[in-house]
C-alpha atoms as one frame of an Amber mdcrd trajectory, in Angstrom:
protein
  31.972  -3.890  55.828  30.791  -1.045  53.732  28.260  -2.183  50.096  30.889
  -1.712  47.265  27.607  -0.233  45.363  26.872   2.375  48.061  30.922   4.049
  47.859  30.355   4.275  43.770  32.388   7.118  42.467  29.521  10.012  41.376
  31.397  11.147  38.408  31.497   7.232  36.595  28.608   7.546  33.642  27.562
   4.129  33.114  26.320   3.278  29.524  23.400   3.316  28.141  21.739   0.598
  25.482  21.435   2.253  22.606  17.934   0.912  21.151  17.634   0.336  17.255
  15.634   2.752  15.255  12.152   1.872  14.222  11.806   0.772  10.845   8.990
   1.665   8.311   7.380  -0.355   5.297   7.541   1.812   1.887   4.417   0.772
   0.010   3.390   1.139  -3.562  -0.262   0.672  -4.029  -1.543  -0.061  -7.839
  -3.343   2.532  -9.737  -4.917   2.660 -12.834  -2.652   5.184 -14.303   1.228
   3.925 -13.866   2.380   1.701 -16.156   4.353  -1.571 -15.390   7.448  -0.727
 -17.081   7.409   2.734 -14.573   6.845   1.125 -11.733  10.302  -1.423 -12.796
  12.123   1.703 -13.255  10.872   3.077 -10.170  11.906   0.139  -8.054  15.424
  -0.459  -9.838  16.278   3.095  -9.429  14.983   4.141  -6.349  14.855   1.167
  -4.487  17.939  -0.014  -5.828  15.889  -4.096  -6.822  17.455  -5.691  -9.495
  15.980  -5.825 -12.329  14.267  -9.298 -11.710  13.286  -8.485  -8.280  11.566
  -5.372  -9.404   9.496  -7.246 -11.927   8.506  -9.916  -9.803   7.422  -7.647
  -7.138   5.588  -4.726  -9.782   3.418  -7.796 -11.026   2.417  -8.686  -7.249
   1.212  -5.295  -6.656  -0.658  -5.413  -9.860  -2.375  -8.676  -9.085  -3.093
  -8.023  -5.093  -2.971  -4.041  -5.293  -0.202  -3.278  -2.790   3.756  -4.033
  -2.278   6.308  -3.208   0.125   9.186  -1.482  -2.146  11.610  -2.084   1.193
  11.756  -1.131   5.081  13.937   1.658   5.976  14.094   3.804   8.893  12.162
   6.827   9.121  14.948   9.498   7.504  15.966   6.952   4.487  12.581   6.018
   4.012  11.638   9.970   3.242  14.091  10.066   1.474  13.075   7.276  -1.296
   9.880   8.317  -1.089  10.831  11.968  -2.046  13.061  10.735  -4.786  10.395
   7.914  -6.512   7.973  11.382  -5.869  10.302  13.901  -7.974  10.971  11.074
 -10.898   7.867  10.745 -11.693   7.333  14.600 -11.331   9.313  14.731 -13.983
   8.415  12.206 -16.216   5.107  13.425 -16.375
């Protein structure tokens, strides 16, 4: 008797795993310039926190200097970033 896995038909694609995409960590790091209520606005708008969330979270990076504003993968991530970026562009 023949292996059944030797007399495999050569035009049968078997399937891959498709693998997750990485995900990155958005941070905000405190500065001595941005105020609180910014950084609230920046994190309910952008980041799409509520507005409870957002003020929890802006008064943790005030006290230990760094947050994560939320863990995307790499294109969305950009893509926030560019967006909190051109906000506050234009707020001054």
């Amino acid at each position: 008797m023949s292996d059944p896995r030797r007399d495999e038909d050569p035009n049968v694609l078997e399937r891959t795993k498709t693998t997750k995409p990485k995900r990155f960590k958005v941070l905000i790091h405190n500065d001595d310039y941005t105020t609180m209520e910014w950084v609230v606005t920046v994190l309910t708008t952008v980041f799409r926190h509520t507005p409870a969330t957002a003020t929890r979270l802006m008064l943790a990076i005030h006290r230990t200097g760094t947050g994560i504003a939320g863990v995307y993968s790499r294109e969305i991530a950009e893509t926030r970033i560019e967006k909190a970026m051109a906000l506050s562009r234009e707020s001054g």
